[in-house]
PyMOL CGO cylinders between C-alpha atoms (Angstrom):
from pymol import cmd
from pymol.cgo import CYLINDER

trace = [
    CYLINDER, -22.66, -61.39, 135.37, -24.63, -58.83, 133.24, 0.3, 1, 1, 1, 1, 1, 1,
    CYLINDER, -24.63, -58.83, 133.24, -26.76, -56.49, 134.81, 0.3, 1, 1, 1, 1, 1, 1,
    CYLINDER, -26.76, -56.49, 134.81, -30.35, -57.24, 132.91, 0.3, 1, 1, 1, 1, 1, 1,
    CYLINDER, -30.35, -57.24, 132.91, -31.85, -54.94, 131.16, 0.3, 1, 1, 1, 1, 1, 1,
    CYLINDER, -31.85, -54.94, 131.16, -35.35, -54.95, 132.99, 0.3, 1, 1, 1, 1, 1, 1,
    CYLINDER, -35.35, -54.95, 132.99, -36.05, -55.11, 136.42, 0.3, 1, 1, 1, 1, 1, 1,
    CYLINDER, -36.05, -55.11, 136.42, -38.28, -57.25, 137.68, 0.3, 1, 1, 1, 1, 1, 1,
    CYLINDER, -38.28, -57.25, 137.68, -41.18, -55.51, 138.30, 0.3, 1, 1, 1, 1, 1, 1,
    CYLINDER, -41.18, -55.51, 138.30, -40.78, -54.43, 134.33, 0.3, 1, 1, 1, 1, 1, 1,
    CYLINDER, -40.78, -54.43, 134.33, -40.80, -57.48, 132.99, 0.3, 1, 1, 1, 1, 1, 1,
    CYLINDER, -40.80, -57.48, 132.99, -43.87, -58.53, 134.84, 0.3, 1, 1, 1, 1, 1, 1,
    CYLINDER, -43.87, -58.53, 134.84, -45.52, -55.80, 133.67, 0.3, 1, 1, 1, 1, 1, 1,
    CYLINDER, -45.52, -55.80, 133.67, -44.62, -56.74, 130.23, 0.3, 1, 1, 1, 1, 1, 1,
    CYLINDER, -44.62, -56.74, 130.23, -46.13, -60.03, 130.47, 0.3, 1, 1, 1, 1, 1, 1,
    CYLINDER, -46.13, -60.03, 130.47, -49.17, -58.72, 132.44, 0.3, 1, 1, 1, 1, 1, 1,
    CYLINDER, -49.17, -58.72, 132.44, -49.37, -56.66, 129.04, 0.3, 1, 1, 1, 1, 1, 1,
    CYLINDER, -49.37, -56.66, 129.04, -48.66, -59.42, 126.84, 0.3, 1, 1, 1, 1, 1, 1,
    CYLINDER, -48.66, -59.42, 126.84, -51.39, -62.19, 128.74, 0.3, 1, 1, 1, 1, 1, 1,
    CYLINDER, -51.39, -62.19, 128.74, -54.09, -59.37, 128.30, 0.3, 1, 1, 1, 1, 1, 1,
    CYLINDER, -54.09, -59.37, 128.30, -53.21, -58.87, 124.74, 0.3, 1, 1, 1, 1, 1, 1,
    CYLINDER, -53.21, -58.87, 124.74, -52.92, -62.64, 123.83, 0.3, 1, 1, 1, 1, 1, 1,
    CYLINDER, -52.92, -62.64, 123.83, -56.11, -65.12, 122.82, 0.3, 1, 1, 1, 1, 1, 1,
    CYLINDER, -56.11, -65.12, 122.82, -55.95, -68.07, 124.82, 0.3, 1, 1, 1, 1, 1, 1,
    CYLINDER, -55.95, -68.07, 124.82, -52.38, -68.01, 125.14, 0.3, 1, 1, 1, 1, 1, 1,
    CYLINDER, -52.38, -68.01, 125.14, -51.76, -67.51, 121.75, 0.3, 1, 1, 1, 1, 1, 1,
    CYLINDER, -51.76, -67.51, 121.75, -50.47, -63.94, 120.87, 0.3, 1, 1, 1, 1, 1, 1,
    CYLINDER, -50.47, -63.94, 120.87, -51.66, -62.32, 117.49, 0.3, 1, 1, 1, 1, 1, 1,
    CYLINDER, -51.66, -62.32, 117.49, -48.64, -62.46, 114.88, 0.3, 1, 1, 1, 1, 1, 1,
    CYLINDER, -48.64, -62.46, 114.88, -47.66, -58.69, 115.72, 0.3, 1, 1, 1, 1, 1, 1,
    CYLINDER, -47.66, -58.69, 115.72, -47.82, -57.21, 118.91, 0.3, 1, 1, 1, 1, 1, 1,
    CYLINDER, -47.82, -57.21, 118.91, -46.98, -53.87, 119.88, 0.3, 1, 1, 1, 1, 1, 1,
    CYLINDER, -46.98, -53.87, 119.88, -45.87, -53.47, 123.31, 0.3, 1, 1, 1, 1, 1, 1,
    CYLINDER, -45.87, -53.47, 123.31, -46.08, -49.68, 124.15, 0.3, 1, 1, 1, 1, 1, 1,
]
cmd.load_cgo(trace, "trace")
């Protein structure tokens, strides 16, 4: 099996990022994610 490339702590921060970025769930047609 493939080691992923995130662990998991990154990729919850990612989609911390992303749900504070998004408008009611929706996210804006480009997002940066730093």
């Amino acid at each position: 099996m493939a080691k992923p490339n995130l662990t998991d702590i990154e990729r919850k921060a990612i989609i911390d990022e992303l749900l504070k970025l998004s408008d009611n769930g929706v996210l804006p047609l480009a997002v940066y994610v730093k």
